[in-house]
VEXVEXFI-444366 format. One record per residue: x, y, z of N, C-alpha, C in turn; residue in three letters; residue number from 0. Coordinates in pm, 1 decimal, decimal comma, padded with zeros to 6 digits. Layout:
<atoms>
ATOM        nxx        nyy        nzz       caxx       cayy       cazz        cxx        cyy        czz   rest    nr
ATOM          X          Y          Z          X          Y          Z          X          Y          Z    ALA   NUM
...
</atoms>
This chain:
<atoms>
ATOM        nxx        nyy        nzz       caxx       cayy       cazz        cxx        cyy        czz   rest    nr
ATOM   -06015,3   -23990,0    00410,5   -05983,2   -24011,3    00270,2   -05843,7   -24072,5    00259,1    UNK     0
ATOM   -05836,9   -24151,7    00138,3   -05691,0   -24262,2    00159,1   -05627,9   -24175,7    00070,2    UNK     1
ATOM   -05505,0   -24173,7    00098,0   -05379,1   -24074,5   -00000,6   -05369,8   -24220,2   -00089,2    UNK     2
ATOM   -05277,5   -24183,9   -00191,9   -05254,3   -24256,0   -00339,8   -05182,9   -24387,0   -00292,0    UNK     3
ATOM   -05055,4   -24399,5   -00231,6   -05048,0   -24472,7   -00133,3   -05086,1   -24565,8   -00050,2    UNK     4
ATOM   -05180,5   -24557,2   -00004,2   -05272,2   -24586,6    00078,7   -05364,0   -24732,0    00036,5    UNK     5
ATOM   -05400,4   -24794,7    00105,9   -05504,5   -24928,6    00059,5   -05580,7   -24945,4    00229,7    UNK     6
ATOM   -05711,4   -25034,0    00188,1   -05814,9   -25054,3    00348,4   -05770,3   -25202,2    00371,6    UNK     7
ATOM   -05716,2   -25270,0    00484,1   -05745,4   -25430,8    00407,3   -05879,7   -25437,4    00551,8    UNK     8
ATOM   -05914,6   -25545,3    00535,9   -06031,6   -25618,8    00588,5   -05988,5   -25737,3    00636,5    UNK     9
ATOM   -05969,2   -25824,3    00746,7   -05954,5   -25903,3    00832,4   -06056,8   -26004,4    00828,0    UNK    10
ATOM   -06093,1   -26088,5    00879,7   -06168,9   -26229,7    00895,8   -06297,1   -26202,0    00964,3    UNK    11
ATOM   -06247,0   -26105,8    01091,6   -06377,8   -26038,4    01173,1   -06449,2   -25907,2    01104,1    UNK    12
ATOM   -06433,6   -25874,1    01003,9   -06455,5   -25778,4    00951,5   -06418,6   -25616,2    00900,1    UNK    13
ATOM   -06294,7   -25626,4    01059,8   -06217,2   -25494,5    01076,2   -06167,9   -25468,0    00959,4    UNK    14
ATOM   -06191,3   -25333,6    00936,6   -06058,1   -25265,4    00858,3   -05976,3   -25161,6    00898,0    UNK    15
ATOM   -05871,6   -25168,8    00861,9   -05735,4   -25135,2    00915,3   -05649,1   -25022,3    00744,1    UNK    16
ATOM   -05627,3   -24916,8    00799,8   -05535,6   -24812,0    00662,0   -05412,4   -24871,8    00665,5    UNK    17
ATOM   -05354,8   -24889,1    00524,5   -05179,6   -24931,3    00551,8   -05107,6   -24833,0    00429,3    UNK    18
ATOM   -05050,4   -24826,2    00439,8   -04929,7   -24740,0    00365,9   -04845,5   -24855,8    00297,8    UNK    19
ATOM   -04891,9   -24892,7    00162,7   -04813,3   -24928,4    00076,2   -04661,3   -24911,1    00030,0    UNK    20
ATOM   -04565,9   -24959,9    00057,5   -04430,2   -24976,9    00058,7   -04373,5   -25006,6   -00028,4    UNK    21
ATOM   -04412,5   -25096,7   -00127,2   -04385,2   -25079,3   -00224,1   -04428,2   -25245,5   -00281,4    UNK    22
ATOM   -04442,3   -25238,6   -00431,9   -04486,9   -25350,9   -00509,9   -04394,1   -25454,5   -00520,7    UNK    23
ATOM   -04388,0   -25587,5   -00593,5   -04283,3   -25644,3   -00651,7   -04325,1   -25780,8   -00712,6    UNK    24
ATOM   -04264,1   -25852,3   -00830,2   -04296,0   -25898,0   -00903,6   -04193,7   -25988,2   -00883,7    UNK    25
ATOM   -04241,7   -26120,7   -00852,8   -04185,7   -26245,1   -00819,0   -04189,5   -26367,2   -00914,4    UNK    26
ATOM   -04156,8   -26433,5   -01032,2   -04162,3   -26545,8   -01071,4   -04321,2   -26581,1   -01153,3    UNK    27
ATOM   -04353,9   -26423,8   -01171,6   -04509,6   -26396,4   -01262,2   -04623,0   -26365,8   -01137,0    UNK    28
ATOM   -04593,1   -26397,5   -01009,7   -04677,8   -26377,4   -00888,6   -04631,2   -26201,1   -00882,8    UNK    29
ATOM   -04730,5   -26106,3   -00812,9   -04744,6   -25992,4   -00806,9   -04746,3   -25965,9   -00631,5    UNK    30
ATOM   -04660,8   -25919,1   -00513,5   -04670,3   -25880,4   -00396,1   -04709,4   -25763,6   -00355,1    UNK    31
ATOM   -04774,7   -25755,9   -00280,6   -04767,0   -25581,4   -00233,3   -04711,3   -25612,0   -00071,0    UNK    32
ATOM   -04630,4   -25517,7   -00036,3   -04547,0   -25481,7    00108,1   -04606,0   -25364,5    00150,2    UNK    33
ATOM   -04708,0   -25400,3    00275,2   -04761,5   -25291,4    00340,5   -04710,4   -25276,6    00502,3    UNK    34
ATOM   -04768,9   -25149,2    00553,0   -04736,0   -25111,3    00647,3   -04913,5   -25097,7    00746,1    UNK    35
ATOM   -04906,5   -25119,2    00841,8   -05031,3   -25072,9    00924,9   -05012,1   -24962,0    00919,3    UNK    36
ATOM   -05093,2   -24821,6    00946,1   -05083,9   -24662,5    00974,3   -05059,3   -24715,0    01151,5    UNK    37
ATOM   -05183,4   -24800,5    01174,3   -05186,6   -24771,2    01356,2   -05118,5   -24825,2    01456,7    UNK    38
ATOM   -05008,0   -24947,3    01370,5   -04964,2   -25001,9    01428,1   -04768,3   -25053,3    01370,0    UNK    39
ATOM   -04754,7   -24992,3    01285,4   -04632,9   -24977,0    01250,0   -04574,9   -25125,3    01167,1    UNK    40
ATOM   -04674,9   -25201,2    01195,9   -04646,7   -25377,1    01162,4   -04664,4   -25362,6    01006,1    UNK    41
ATOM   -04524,8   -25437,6    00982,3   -04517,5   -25445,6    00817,6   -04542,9   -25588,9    00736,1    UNK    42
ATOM   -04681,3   -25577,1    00678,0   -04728,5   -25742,2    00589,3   -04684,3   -25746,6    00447,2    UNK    43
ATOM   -04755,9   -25844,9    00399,4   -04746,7   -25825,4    00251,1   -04795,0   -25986,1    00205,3    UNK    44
ATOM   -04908,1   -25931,5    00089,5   -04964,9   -26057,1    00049,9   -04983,1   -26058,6   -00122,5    UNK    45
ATOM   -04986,6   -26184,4   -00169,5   -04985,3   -26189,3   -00317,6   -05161,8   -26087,6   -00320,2    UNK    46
ATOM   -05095,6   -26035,0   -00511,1   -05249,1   -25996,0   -00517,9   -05250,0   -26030,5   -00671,9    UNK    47
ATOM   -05364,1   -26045,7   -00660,5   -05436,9   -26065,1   -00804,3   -05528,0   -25968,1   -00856,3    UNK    48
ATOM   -05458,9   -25895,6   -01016,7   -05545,3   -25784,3   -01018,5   -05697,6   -25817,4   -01101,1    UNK    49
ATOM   -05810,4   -25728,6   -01078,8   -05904,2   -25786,7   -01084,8   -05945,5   -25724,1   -01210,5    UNK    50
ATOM   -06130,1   -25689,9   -01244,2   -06143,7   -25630,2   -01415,8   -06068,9   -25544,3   -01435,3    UNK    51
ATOM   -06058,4   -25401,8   -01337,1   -06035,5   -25292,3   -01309,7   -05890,4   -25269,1   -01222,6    UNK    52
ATOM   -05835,0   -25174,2   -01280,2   -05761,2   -25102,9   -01147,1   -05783,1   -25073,5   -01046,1    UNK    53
ATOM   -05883,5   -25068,7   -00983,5   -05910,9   -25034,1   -00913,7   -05950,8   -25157,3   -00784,2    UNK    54
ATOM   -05976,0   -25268,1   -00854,8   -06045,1   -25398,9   -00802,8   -05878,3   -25482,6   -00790,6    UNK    55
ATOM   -05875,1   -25615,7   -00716,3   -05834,4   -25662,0   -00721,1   -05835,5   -25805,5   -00582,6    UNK    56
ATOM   -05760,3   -25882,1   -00573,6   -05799,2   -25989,8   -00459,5   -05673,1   -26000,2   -00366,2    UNK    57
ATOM   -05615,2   -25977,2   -00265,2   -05491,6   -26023,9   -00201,5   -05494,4   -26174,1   -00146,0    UNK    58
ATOM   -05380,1   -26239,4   -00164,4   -05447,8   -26357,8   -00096,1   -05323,2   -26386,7   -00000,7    UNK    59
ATOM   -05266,6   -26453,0    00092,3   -05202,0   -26506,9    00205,0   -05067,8   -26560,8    00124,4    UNK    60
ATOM   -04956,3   -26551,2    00165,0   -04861,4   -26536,1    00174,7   -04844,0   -26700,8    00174,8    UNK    61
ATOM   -04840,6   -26796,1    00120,2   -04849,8   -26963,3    00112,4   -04671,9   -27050,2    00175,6    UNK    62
ATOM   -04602,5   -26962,0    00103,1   -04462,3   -27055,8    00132,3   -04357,7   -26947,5    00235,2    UNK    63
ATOM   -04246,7   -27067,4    00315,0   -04175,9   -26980,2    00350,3   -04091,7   -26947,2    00288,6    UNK    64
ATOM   -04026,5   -27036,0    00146,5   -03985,5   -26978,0    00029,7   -04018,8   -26789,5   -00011,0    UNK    65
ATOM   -04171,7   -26786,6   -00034,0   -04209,6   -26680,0   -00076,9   -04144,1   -26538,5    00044,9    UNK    66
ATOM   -04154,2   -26596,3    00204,0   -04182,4   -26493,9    00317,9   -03999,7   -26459,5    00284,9    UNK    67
ATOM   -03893,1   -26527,6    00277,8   -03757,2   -26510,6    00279,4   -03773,3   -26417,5    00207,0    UNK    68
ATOM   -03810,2   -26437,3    00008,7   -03797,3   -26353,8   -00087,0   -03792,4   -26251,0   -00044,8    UNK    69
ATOM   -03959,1   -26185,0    00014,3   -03973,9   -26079,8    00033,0   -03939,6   -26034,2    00135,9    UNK    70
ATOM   -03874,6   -26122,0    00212,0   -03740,1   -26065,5    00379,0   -03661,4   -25943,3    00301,2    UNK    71
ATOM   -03620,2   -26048,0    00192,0   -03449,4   -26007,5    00172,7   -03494,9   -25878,3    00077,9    UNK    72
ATOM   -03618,5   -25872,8   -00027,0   -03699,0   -25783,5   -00108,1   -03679,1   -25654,5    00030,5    UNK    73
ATOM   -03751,9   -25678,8    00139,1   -03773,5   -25545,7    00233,0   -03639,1   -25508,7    00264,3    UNK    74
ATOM   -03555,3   -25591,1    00306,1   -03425,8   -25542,6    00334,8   -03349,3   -25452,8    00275,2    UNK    75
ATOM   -03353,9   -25483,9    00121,2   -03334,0   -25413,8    00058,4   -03374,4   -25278,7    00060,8    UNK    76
ATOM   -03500,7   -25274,9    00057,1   -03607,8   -25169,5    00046,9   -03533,7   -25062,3    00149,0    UNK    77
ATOM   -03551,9   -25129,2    00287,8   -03460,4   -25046,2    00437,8   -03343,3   -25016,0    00357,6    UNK    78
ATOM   -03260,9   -25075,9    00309,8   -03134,2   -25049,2    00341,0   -03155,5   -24904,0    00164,3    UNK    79
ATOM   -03195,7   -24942,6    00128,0   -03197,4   -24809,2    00024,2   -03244,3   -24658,5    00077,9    UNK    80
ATOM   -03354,6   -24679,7    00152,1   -03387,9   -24552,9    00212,7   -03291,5   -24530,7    00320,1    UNK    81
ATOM   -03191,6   -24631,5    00376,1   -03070,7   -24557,0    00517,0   -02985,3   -24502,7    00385,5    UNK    82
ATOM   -02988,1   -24540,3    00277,9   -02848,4   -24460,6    00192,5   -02934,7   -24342,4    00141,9    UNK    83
ATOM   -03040,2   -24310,6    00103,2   -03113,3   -24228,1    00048,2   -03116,8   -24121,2    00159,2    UNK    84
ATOM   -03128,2   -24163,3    00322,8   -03159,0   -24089,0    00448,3   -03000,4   -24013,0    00459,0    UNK    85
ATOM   -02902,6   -24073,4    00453,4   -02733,6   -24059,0    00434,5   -02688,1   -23995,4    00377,8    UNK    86
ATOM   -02747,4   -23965,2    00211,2   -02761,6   -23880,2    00111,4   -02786,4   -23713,8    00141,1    UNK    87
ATOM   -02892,4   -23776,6    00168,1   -02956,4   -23603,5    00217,7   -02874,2   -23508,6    00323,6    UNK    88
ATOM   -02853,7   -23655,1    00459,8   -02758,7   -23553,6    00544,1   -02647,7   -23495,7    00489,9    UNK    89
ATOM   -02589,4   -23558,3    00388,5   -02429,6   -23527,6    00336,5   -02487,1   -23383,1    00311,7    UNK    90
ATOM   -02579,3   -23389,9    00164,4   -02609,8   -23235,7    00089,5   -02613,5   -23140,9    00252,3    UNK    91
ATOM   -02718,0   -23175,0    00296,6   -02747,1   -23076,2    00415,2   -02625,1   -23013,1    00495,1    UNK    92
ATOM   -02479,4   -23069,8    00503,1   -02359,2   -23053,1    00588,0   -02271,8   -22988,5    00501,7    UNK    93
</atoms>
């Protein structure tokens, strides 16, 4: 069962693979999601388009290297908030 988190993607050969969603982001009216593999630690992220439902929707391939920088410097961020958030905690804890 997938936690809330969680999404299946599906590959070309058919595989599917669990990833741990990292977080969303909203680019220039385009919509990203930044995932994680569960089995393999490798972090993607592809435009998505949402579909009738919440529940539905389409991801599609990552087109420019314009777009891949954005969301470089988008994840970087992302890291570098959770090392101050990780930093945080040790302080309280000491």
């Amino acid at each position: 069962m997938l936690k809330e988190n969680q999404m299946v993607v599906t590959n070309d050969q058919g595989e599917e693979a669990v990833c741990d969603i990292l977080f969303t982001h909203e680019h220039e009216g385009k919509n990203y999601v930044v995932f994680e593999f569960v089995e393999s630690g490798e972090v993607s992220a592809a435009r998505y388009e949402a579909g009738v439902t919440d529940e539905e929707g389409t991801f599609f391939d990552i087109e420019t290297e314009a777009e891949w920088e954005m969301l470089d410097r988008v994840l970087q961020s992302y890291y570098d908030e959770l090392e101050a958030e990780d930093e945080e905690d040790e302080a309280e804890e000491a």
